[in-house]
GUGU-256130 format. One line per field, with one value per residue: residue in three letters; x, y, z of N, C-alpha, C in turn; residue number from 1. Coordinates in steps of 0.001 Angstrom, whole numbers, plus 524288, in hexadecimal, padded with zeros to 5 digits. Atoms other than C-alpha are relative to their C-alpha. Layout:
resn <- (Ala/...);
n_px <- (X/...);
n_py <- (Y/...);
n_pz <- (Z/...);
ca_px <- (X/...);
ca_py <- (Y/...);
ca_pz <- (Z/...);
c_px <- (X/...);
c_py <- (Y/...);
c_pz <- (Z/...);
resi <- (NUM/...);
END
This chain:
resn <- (Unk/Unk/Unk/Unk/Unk/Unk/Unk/Unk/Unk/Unk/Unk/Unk/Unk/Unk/Unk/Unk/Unk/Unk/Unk/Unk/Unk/Unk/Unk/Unk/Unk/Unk/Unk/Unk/Unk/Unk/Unk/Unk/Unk/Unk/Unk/Unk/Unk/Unk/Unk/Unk/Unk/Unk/Unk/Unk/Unk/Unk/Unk/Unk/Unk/Unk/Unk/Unk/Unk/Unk/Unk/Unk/Unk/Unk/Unk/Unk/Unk/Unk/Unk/Unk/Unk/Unk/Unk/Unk/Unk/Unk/Unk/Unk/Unk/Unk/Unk/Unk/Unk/Unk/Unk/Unk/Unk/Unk);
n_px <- (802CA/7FC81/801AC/7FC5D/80065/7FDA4/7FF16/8021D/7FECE/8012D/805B0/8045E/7FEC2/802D3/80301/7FF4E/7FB51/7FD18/80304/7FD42/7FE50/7FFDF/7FB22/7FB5E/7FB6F/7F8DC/7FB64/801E9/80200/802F6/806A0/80128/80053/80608/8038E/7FFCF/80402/80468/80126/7FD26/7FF97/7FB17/7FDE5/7FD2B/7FC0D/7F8E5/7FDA8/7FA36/7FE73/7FC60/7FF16/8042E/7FCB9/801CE/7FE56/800E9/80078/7FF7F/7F944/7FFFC/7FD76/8011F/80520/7FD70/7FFF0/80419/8053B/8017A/7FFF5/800FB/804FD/8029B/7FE3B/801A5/7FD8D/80150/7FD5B/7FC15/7FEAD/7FBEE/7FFBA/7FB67);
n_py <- (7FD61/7FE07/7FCCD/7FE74/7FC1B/80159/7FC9B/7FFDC/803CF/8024D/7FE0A/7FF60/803C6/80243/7FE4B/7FE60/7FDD4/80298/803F6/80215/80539/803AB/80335/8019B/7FE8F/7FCC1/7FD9F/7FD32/803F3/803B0/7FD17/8009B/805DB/8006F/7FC10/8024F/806AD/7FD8A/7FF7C/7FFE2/7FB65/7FF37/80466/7FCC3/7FBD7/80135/8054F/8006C/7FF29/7FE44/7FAEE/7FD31/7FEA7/80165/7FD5C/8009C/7FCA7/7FBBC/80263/802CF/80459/80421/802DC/80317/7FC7F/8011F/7FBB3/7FEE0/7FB0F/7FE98/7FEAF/7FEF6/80328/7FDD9/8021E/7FB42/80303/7FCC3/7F9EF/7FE88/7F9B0/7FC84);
n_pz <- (80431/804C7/8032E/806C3/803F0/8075A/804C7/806F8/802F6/7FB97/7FDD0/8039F/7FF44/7FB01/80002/7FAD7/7FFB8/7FAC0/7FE18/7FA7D/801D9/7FC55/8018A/7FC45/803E4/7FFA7/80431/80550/80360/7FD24/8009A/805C8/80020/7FDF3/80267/8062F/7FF3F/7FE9F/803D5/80692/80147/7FB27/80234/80525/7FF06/7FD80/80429/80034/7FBAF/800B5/8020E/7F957/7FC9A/7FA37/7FBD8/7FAAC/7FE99/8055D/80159/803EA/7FD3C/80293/7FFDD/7FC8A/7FA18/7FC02/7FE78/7F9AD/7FE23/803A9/80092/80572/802CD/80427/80529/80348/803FA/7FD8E/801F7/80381/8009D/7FC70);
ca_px <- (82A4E/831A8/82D3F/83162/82FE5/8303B/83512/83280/82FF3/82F03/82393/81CCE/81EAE/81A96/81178/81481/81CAA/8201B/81A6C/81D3C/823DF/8232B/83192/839DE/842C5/85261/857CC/853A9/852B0/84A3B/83EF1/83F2C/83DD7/83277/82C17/82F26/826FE/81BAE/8170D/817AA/817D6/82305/82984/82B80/830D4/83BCE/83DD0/84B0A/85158/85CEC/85643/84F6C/85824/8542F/854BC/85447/84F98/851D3/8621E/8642F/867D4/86993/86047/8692D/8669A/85EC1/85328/85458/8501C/84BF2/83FD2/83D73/8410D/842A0/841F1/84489/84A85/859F7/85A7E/85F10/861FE/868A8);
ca_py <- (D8E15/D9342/DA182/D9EF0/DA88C/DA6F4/DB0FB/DB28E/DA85F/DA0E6/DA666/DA6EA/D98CF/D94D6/D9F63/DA35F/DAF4C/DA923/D9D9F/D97BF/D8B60/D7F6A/D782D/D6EB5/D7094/D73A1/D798C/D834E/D7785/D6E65/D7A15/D7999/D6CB4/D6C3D/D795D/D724C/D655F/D6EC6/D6FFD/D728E/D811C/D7F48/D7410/D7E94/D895F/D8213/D797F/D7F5B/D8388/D896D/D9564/D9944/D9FAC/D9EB3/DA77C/DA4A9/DAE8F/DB7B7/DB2FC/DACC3/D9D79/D9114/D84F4/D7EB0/D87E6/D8375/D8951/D8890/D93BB/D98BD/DA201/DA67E/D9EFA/DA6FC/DA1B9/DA97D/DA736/DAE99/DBD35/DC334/DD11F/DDC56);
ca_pz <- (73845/72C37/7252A/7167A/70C3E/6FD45/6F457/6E568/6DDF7/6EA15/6F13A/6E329/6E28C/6F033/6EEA6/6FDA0/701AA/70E85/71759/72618/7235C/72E45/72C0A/730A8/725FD/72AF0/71F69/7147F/70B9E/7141D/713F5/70693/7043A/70DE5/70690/6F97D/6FE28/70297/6F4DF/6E5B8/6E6B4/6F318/6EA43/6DDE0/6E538/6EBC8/6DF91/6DCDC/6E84F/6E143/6DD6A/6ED5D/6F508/705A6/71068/71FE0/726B7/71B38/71A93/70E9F/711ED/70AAB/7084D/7128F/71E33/7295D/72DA0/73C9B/74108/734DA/7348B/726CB/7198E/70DFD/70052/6F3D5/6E61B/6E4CD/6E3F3/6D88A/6D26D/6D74A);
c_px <- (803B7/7FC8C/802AC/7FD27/80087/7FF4A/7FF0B/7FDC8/7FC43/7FB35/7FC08/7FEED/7FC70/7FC08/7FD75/80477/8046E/7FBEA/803CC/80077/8017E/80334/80105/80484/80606/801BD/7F9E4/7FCA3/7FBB3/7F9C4/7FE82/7FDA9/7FB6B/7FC00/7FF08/7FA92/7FC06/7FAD1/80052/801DB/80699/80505/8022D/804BF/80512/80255/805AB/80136/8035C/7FE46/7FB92/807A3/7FD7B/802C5/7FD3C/7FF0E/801BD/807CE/8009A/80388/80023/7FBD1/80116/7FFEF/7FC15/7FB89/7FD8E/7FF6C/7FD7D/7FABE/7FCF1/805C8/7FF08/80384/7FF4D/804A5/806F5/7FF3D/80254/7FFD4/80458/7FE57);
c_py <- (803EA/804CE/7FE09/800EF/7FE57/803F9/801DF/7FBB7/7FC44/80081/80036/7F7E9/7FBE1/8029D/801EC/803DB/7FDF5/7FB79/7FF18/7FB11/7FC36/7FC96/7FCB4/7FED9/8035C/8033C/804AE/7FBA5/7FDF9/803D4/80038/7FCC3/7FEAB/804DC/7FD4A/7FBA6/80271/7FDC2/80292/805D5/800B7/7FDD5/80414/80310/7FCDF/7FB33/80167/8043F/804F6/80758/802B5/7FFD8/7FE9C/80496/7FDC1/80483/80476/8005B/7FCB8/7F989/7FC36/7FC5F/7FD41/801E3/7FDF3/80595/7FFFE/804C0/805F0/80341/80169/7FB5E/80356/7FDA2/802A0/7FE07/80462/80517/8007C/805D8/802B3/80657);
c_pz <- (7FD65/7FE1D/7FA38/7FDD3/7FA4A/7FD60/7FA0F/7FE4A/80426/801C5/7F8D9/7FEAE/802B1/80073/807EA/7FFDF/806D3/8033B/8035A/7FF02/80548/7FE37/801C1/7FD4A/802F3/7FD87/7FBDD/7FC28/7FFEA/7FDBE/7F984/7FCAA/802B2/7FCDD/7FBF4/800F2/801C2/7FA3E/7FAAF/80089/802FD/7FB73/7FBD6/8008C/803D2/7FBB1/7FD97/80464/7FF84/7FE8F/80454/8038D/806D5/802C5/806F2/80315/7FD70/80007/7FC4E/80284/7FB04/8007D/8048E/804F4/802F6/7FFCE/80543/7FFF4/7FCCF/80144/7FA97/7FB2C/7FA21/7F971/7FA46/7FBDE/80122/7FD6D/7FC04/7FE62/80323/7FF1B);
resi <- (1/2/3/4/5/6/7/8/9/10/11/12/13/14/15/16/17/18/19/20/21/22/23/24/25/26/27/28/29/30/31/32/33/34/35/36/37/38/39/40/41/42/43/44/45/46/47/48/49/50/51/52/53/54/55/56/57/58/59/60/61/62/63/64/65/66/67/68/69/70/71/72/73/74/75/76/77/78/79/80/81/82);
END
């Protein structure tokens, strides 16, 4: 069991600020790809990839990172400002 989070945009979207996610997804990607195939609302917010950043246990990671071991999944568009 996965915690993931959704950030701006994201969580308005999915219309969830977080949810316990039941995987068997390896990678970053994989969960995505299974969230996406959930349904339309899941399907929007991961419809371009390029502009969601990811964190693993709040460590910023790629889409390519496993998720052994993993307890939280945080997804959020990229920071900007200063």
């Amino acid at each position: 069991m996965i915690e993931v989070l959704y950030f701006a945009w994201l969580r308005e979207r999915i219309g969830l600020p977080r949810e316990k996610v039941e995987t068997s997804a390896l990678t970053v990607q994989a969960l995505i790809e299974e969230l996406a195939a959930r349904e339309e609302r899941y399907a929007l917010a991961f419809s371009d990839i390029s502009a969601l950043r990811v964190a693993l246990d709040q460590e910023l990671a790629g889409f390519d990172s496993p998720l052994a071991g993993v307890r939280e999944v945080a997804f959020f568009p990229p920071m900007t400002g200063g």
